[in-house]
C-alpha positions as CSV (number, residue, x, y, z in Angstrom):
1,X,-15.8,-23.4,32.4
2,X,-14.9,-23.0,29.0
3,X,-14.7,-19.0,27.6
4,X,-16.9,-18.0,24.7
5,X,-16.5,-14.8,22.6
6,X,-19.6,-12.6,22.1
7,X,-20.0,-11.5,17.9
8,X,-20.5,-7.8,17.2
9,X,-21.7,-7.1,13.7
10,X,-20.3,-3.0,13.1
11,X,-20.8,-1.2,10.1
12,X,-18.7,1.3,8.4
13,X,-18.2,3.4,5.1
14,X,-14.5,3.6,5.9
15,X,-12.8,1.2,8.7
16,X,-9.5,3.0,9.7
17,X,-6.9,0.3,10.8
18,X,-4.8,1.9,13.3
19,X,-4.9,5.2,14.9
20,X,-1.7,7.2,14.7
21,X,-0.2,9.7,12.4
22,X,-1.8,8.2,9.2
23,X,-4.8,6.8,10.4
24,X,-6.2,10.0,12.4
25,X,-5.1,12.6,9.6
26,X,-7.3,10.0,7.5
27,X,-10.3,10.4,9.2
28,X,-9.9,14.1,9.5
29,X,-9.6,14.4,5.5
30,X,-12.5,12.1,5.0
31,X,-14.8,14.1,7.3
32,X,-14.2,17.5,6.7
33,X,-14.6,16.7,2.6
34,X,-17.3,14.0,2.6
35,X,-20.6,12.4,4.5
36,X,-18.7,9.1,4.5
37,X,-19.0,7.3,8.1
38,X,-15.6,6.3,9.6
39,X,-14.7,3.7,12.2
40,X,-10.8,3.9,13.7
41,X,-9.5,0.5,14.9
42,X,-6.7,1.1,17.7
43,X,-5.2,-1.5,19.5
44,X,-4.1,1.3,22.0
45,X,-5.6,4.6,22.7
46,X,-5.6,7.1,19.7
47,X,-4.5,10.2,22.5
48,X,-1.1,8.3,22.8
49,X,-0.6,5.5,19.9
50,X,1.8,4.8,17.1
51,X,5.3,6.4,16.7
52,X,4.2,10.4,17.6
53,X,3.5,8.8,21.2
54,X,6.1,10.7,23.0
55,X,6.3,14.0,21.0
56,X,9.6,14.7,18.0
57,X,11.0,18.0,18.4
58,X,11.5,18.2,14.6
59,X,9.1,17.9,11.6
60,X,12.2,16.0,9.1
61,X,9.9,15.8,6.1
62,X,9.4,20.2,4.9
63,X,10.0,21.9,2.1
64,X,11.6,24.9,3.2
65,X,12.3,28.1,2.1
66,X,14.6,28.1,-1.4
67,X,13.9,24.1,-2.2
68,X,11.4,22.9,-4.1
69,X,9.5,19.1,-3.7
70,X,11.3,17.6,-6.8
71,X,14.4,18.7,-4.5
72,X,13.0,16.5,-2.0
73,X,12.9,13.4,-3.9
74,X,16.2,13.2,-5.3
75,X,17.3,13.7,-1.7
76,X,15.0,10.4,-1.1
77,X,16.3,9.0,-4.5
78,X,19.8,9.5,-3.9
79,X,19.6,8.6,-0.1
80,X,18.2,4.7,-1.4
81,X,20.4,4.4,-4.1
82,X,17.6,4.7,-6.5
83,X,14.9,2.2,-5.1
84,X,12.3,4.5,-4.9
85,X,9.1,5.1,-6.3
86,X,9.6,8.9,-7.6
87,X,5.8,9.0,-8.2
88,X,5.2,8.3,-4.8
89,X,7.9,10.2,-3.4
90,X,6.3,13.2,-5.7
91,X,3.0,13.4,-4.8
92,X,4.4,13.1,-0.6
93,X,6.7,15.9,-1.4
94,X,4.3,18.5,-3.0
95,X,1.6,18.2,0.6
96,X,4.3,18.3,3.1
97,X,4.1,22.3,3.6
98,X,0.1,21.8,3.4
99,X,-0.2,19.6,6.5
100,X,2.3,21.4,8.2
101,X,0.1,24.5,8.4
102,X,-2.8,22.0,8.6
103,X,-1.1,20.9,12.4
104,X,-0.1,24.5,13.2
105,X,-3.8,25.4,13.0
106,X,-4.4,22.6,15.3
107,X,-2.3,23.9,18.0
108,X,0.9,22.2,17.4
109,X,3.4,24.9,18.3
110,X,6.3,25.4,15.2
111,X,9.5,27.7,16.1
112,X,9.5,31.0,14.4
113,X,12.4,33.5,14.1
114,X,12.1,37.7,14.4
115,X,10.5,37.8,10.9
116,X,8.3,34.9,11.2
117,X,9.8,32.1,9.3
118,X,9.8,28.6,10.7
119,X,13.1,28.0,12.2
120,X,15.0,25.5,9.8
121,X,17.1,22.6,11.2
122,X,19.1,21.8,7.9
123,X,18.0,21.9,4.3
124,X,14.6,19.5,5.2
125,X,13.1,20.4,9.0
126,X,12.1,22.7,11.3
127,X,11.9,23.1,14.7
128,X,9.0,22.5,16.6
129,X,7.6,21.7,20.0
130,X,5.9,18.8,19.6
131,X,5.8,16.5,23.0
132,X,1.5,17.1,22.3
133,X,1.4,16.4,18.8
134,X,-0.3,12.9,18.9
135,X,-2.7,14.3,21.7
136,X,-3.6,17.3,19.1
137,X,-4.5,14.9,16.3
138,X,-6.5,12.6,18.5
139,X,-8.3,16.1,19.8
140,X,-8.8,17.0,16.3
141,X,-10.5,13.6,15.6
142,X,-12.6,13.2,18.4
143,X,-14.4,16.5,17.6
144,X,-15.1,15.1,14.5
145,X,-19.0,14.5,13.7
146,X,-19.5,10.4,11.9
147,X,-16.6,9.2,13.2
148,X,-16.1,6.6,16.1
149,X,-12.7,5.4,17.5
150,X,-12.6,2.2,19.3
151,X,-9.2,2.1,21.8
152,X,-8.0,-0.9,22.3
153,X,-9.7,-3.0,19.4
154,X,-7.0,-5.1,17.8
155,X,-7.7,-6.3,14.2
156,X,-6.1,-9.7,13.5
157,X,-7.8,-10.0,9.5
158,X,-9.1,-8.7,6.7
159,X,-12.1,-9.9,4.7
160,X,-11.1,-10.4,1.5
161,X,-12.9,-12.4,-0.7
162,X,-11.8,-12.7,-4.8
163,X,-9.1,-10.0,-4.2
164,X,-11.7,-7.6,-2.9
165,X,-11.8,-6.6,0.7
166,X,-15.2,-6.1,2.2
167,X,-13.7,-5.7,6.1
168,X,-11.4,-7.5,9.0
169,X,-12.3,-9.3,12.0
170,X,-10.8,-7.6,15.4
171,X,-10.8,-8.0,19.2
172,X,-11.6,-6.6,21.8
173,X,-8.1,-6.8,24.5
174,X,-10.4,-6.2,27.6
175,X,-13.4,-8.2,26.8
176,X,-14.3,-11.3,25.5
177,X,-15.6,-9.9,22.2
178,X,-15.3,-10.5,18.3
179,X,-15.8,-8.5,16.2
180,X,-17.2,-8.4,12.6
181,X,-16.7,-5.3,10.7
182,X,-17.9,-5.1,7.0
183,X,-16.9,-1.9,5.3
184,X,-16.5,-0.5,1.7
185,X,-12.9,0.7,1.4
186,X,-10.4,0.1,4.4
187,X,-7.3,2.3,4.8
188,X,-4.2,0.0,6.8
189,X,-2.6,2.3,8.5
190,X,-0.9,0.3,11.4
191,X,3.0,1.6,11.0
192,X,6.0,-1.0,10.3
193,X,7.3,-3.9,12.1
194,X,9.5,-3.8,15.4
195,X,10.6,-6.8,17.3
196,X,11.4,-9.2,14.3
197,X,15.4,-9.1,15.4
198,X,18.0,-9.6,18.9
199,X,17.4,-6.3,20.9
200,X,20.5,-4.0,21.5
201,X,18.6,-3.9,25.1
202,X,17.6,-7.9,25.4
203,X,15.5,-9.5,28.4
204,X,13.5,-7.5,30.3
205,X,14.8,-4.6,28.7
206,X,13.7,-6.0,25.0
207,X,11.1,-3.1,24.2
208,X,13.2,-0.5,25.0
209,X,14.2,0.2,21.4
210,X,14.3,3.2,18.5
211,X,10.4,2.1,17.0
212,X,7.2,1.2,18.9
213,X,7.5,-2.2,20.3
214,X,3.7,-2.5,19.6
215,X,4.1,-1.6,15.9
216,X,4.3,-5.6,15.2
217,X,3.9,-5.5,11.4
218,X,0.2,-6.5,11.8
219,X,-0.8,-4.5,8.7
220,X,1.9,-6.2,6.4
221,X,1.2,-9.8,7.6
222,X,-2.9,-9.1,7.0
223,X,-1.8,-8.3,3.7
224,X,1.1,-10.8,2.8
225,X,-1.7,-13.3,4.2
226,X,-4.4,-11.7,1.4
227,X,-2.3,-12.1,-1.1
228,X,-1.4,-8.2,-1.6
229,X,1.9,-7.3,-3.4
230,X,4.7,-6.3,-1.0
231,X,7.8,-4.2,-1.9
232,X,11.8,-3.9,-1.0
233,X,11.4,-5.7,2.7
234,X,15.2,-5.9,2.1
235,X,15.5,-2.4,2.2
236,X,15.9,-2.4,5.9
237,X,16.1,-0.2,8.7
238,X,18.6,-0.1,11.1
239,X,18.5,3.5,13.2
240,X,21.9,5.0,14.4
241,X,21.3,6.0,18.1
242,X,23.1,7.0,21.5
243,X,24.4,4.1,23.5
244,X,22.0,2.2,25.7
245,X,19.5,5.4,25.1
246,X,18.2,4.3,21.9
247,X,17.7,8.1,21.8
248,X,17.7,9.6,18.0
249,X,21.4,11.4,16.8
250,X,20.0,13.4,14.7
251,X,19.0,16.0,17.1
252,X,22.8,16.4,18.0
253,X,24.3,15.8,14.5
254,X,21.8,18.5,12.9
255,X,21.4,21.0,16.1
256,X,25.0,21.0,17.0
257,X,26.1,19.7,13.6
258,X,28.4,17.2,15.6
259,X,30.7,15.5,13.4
260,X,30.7,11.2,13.8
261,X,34.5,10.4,14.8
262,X,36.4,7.2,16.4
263,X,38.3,6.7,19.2
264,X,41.3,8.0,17.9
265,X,39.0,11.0,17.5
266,X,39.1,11.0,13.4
267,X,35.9,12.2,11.9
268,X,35.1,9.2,9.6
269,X,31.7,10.2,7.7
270,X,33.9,11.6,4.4
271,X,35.6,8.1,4.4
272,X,32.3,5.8,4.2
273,X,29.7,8.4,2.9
274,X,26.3,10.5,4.6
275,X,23.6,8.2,3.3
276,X,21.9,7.0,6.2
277,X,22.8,3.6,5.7
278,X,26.4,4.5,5.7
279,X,26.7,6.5,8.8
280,X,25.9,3.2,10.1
281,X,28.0,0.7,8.4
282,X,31.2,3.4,9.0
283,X,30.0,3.0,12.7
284,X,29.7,-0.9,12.4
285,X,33.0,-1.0,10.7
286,X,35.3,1.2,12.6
287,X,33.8,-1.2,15.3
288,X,35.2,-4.1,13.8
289,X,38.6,-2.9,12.4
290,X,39.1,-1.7,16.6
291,X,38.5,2.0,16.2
292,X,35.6,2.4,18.4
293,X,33.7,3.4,20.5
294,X,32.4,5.5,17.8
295,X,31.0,8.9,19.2
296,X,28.9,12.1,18.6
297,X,31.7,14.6,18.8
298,X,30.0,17.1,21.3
299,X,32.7,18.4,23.5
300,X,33.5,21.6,23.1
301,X,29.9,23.1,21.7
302,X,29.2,26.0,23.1
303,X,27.4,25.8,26.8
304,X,24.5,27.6,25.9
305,X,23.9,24.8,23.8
306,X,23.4,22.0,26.6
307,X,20.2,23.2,27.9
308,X,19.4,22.9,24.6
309,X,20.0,19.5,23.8
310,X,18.5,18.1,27.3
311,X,15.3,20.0,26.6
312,X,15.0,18.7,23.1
313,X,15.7,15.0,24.1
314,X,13.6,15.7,27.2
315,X,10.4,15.8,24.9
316,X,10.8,12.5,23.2
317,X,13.6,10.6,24.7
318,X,14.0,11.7,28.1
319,X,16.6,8.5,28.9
320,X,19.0,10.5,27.3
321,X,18.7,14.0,29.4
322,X,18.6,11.9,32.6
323,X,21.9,10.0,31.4
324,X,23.7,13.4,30.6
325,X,22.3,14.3,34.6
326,X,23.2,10.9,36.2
327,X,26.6,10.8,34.7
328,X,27.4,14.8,35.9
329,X,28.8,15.5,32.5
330,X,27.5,17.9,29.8
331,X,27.5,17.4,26.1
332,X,30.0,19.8,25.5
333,X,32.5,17.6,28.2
334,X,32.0,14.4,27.0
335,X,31.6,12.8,23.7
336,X,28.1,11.0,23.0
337,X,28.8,7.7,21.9
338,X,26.8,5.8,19.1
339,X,25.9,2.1,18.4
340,X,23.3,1.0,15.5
341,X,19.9,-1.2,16.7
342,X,18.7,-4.4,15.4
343,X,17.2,-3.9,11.6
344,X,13.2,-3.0,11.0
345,X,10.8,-3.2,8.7
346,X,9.5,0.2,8.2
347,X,8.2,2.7,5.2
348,X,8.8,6.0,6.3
349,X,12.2,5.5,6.4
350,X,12.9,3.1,3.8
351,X,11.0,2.1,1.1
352,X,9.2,-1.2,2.6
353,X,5.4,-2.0,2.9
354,X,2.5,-2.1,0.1
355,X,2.9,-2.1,-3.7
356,X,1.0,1.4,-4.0
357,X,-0.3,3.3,-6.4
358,X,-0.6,6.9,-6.5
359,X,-3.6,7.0,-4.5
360,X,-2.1,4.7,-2.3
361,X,-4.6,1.7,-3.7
362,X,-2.8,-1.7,-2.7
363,X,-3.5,-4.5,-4.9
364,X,-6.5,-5.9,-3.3
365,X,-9.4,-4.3,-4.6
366,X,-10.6,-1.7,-1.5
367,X,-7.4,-1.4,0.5
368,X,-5.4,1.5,0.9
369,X,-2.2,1.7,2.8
370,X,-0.7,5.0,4.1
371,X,2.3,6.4,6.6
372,X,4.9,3.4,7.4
373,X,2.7,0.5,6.0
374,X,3.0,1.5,2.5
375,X,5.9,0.9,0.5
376,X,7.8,2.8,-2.1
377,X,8.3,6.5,-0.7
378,X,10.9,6.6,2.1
379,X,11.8,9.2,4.0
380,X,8.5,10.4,4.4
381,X,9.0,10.9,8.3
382,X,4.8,12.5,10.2
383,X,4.2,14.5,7.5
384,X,4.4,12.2,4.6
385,X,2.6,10.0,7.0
386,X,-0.4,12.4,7.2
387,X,0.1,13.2,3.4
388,X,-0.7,9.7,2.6
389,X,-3.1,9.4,5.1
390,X,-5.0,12.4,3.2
391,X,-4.3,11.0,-0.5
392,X,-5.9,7.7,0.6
393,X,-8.7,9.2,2.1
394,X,-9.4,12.0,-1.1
395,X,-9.0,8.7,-3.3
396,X,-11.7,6.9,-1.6
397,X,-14.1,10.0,-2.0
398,X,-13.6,10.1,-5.1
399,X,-14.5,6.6,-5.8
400,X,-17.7,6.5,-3.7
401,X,-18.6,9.8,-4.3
402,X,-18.9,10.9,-0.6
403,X,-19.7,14.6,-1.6
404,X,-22.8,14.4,-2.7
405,X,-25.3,12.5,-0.1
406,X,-27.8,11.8,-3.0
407,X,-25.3,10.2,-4.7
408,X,-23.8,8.4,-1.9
409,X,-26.8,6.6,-1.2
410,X,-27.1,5.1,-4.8
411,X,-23.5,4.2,-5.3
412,X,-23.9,2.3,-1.7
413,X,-27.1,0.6,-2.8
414,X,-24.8,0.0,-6.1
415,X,-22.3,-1.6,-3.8
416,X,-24.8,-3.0,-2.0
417,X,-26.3,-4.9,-4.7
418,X,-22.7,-6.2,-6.2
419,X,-21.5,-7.4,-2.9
420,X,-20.1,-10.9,-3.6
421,X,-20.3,-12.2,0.1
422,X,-23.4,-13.7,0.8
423,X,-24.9,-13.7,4.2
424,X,-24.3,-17.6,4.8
425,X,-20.4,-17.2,3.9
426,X,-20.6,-14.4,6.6
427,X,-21.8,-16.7,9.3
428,X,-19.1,-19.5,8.4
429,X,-16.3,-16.8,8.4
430,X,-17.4,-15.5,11.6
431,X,-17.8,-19.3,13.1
432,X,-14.7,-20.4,11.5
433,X,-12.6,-17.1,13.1
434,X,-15.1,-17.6,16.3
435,X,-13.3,-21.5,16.6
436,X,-10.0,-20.2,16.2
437,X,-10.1,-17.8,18.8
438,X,-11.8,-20.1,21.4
439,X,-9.3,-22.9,20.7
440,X,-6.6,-20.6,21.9
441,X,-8.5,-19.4,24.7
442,X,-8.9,-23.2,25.8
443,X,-6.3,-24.4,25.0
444,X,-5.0,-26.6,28.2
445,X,-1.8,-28.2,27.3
446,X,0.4,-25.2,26.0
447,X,4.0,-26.3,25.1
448,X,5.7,-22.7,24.7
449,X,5.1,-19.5,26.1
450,X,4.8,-16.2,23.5
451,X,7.6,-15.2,25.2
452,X,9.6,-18.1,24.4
453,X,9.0,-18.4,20.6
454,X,9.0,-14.7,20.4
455,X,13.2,-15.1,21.6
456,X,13.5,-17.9,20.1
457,X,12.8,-15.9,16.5
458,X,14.7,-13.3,17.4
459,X,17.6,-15.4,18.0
460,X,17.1,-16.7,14.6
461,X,16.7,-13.6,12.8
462,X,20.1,-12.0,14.5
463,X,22.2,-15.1,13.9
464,X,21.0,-15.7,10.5
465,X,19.2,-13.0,9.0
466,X,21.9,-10.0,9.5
467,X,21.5,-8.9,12.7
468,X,23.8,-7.1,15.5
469,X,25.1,-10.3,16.4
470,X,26.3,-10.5,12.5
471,X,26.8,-6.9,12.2
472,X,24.0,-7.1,10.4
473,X,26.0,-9.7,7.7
474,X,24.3,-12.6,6.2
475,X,24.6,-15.2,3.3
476,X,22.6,-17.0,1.2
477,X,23.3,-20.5,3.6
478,X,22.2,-18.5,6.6
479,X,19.2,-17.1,5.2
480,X,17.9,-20.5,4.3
481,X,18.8,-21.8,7.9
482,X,16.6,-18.9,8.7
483,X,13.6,-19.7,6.6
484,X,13.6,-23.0,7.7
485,X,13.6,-22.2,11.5
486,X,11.6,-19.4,11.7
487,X,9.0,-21.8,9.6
488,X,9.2,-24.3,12.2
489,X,8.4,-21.7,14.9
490,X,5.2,-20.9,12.7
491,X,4.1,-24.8,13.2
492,X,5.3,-24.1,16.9
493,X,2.5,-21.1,17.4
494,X,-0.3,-24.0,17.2
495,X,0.6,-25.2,20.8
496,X,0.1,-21.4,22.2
497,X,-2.6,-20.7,24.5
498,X,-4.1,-17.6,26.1
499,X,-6.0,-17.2,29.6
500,X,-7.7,-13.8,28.6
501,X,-8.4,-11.5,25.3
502,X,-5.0,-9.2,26.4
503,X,-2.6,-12.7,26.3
504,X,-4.5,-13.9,22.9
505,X,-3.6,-10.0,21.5
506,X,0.4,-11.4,21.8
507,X,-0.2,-14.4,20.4
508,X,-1.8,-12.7,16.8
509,X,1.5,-10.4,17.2
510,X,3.9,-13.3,17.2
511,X,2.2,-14.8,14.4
512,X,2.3,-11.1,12.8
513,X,5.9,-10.9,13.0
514,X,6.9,-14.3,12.4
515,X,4.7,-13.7,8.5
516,X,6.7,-10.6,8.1
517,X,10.0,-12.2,9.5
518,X,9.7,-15.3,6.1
519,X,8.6,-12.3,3.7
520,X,12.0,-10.2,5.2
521,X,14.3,-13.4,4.2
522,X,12.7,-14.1,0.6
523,X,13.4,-10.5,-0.2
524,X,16.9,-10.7,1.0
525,X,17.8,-13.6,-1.0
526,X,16.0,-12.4,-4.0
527,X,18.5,-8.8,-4.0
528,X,21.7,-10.9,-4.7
529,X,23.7,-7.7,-4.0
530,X,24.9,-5.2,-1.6
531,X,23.1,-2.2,-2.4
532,X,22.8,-0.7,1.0
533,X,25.8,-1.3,3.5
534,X,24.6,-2.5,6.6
535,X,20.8,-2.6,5.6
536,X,21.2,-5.5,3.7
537,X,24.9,-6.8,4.0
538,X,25.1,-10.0,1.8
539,X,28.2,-11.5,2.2
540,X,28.0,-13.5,-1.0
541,X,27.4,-10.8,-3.1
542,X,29.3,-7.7,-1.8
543,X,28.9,-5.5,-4.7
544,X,26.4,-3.3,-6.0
545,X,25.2,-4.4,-9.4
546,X,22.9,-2.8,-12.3
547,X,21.2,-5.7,-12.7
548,X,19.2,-5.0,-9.6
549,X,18.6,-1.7,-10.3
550,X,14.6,-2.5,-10.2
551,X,12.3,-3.4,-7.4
552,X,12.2,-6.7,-5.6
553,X,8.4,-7.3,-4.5
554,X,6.7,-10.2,-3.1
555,X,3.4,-12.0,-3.5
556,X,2.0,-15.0,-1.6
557,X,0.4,-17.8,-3.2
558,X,-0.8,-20.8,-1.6
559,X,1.4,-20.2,1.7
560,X,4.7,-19.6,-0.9
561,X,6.7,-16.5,-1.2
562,X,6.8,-15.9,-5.2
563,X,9.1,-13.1,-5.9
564,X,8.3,-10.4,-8.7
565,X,11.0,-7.9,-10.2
566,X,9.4,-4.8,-11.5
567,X,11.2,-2.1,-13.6
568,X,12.0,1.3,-11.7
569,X,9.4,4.6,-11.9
570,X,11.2,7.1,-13.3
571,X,10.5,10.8,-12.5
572,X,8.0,11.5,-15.1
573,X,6.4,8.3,-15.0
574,X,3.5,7.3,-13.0
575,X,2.4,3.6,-11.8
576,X,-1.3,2.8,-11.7
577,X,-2.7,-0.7,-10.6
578,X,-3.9,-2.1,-14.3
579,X,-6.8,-4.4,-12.9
């Protein structure tokens, strides 16, 4: 018997697409300062989604006592050598403190010393407890009056229609339902893209890695498939971690201010630089030149200092406490030794994701993008997250007026009356996305397994797109090998087929990443330069050069990647969309 999808029509002011840090901060702003009806799509549960799943035991994104958020931004500035958006990076900066206290009221707990102050770790972050923080969000959300969270409803397009969004089509991963959302502004707020590249943990340990596996780059694909302007995909990420842990190093370097050394034991950061891309091409190259094992000098801290560091790591990387336990050996008795992991796509460290404006307005008419999705302000760590989150959602008040009910009600009847998809293009969207589904669901002679392709791209992307295979190298020859396989896995993903809505969810994923994967590779070729070492490596052009000293953003047209250079924002400037 052949499986048929049920259609549910839903309805929304504001549809929410994803339901972490951004997303739920989002719907908190939008309720507590407007009537505006909100719908969270989460492919997951909100209590436990998106990157704050297991707790951080630092906020990295304050300004604390003595520093000011213009301080902030040339730490960003500096830190991308000058790819940034400073508009962006601005308006981030100057609501950090804000939602701090905002999640302190909450309940999240934030160290204090004996006068009060919150506990600094460094000139940008203070100490907090935070293994509950996602829980304390979703909390805060789900007391919320007019707004409804659906868990595990995975959206797998937008509606977009003349460069104007009007909603996305989702699914339900339990059921055998489709879903048809129409709504009047969305916010994407789905995180970055994990999974494109070779593992440091491969086979059946593949998810075990420094980002959310499930973070598949969904948001970015919806969009590059829309035709929305994307921004500095070559700007990658690639974290610096503990061996075989994937547990962060920056609880050790900044707690214990632990110094990076070799094997020879020479401290090797003054040689290479601090940025964070080169602590991790000094790594990667005292690797190559035979200096390593590179290593977290810890030995000799002070003893006090290992309960310390277990309990931190015990709160959001608990791998790395049990290995320290396993192994009989403190921190302060052995050296923690440090490897990079494969490169990500990912906004709130680097400056990938959305073309933005200040209100965090894409470039399709209706859709905002906040927290990892949206491009141009890295660094921006859970707090710029839920700073965007809020600007997006103040932003979309304002344009639909949400304070004033009255008013509301004739700007939606305004809307209402302007609305460019008729009810007879609904019904041949819904049938046409209805087909596609069921197709897949029936599908009875599948050639390749999602698993399968899914190596097979990452494969590709290590070998010829800079991953740890490379050491994260590539030139322009590889990158068009690349291109041309990974396209040929596209035309691959036809063959796929999925015996229930859960298998069908990992099929859209692949698809997600494989968009994002061709979108990575144009923008690498495009920056024919080596601005960041180890982020983007490119062999054939191993300088840095002025004449790339702009933004390198992308745009899809009829299924081809057109690249557009745009001029930088300085710091008194300010980028608005023109039409």
């Amino acid at each position: 018997m052949k499986t048929e999808v049920d259609i549910k029509h839903l309805k929304t002011d504001v549809l929410i697409i994803g339901g972490g840090t951004a997303g739920c901060y989002a719907a908190i702003t939008l309720r507590e300062n407007s009537d505006l009806s909100v719908l969270i799509a989460e492919k997951a549960n909100i209590k436990r989604s998106g990157c704050l799943a297991a707790g951080v035991n630092a906020i990295n994104a304050y300004i604390v006592k003595g520093r000011k958020p213009e301080d902030y931004v040339e730490y960003a500035k500096k830190d991308a050598e000058g790819i940034v958006r400073e508009d962006l990076l601005l308006t981030m900066s100057q609501g950090l403190n804000k939602v701090t206290k905002k999640l302190e009221d909450l309940g999240l707990v934030i160290l204090k010393d004996e006068n009060g102050e919150y506990v600094a770790r460094g000139n940008r972050n203070i100490k907090i407890n935070g293994e509950n923080i996602k829980p304390i969000l979703a909390d805060a959300v789900k007391k919320l009056n007019g707004v409804t969270a659906y868990n595990h409803m995975n959206v797998i397009d937008y509606v977009v229609k003349d460069n104007k969004i009007y909603g996305a089509f989702a699914i339900d991963v339990n059921k055998d339902v489709l879903y048809f959302i129409e709504a009047k502004k969305v916010i994407c707020a789905t995180g970055g893209a994990a999974g494109l590249y070779k593992p440091n943990n491969p086979g059946f340990s593949r998810h075990k890695m420094w980002y959310p596996p499930f973070n598949t780059g969904a948001g970015y694909a919806m969009g590059i498939r829309a035709g929305a302007e994307m921004t500095t995909f070559e700007m990658r990420f690639i974290a610096l971690r503990c061996k075989d842990t994937i547990a962060p190093t920056g609880t050790i370097a900044q707690g214990v201010l632990a110094k990076q050394i070799n094997s020879k034991g020479e401290v090797y950061e003054s040689k290479y630089g601090i940025t964070t891309s080169e602590r991790l091409y000094g790594t990667v190259r005292e690797n190559i030149e035979g200096r390593g094992p590179c290593y977290l000098k810890t030995q000799g801290i002070k003893e006090e200092l290992n309960d310390e560091l277990k309990k931190a790591y015990l709160n959001m990387a608990p791998s790395q406490t049990l290995k320290w336990i396993e192994s009989g050996k403190n921190p302060s008795e052995e050296n923690v030794e440090i490897e990079g992991t494969e490169p990500y796509i990912v906004g709130g460290h680097t400056a990938s994701g959305y073309w933005v404006d200040t209100n965090r307005k894409t470039t399709i008419h209706g859709l905002y993008a906040a927290g990892d999705v949206a491009g141009g302000c890295p660094q921006k760590y859970v707090t710029g997250a839920l700073v965007e989150g809020e600007i997006a959602a103040l932003s979309i008040i304002h344009d639909l007026d949400g304070k004033n009910k009255t008013n509301l009600e004739v700007n939606n009847l305004k809307i209402k009356n302007e609305a460019e998809i008729k009810d007879h293009e609904k019904e041949l969207l819904i049938k046409e996305k209805k087909y596609e589904i069921e197709s897949i669901l029936n599908e009875e002679n599948e050639s390749f397994t999602v698993e399968e392709l899914e190596e097979a791209m990452q494969k590709i992307m290590d070998s010829y797109a800079g991953g740890i295979g490379s050491n994260y190298q590539y030139n322009e020859r590889q990158l068009h090998m690349a291109d041309e396989k990974i396209r040929n896995l596209i035309s691959l993903t036809s063959h796929l087929a999925a015996k229930d809505m859960h298998e069908l969810m990992f099929i859209y994923e692949l698809k997600e990443r494989l968009t994002v994967c061709l979108s990575v590779i144009a923008h690498l070729k495009a920056r024919k330069e080596t601005r960041w070492h180890s982020f983007a490596e490119n062999l054939d052009y191993p300088e840095k050069s002025d004449v790339y000293l702009k933004y390198v953003n992308s745009k899809a047209v009829d299924g081809k990647i057109q690249i557009i250079f745009r001029e930088l924002v300085g710091g008194k400037e300010k980028y608005e969309h023109k039409d």
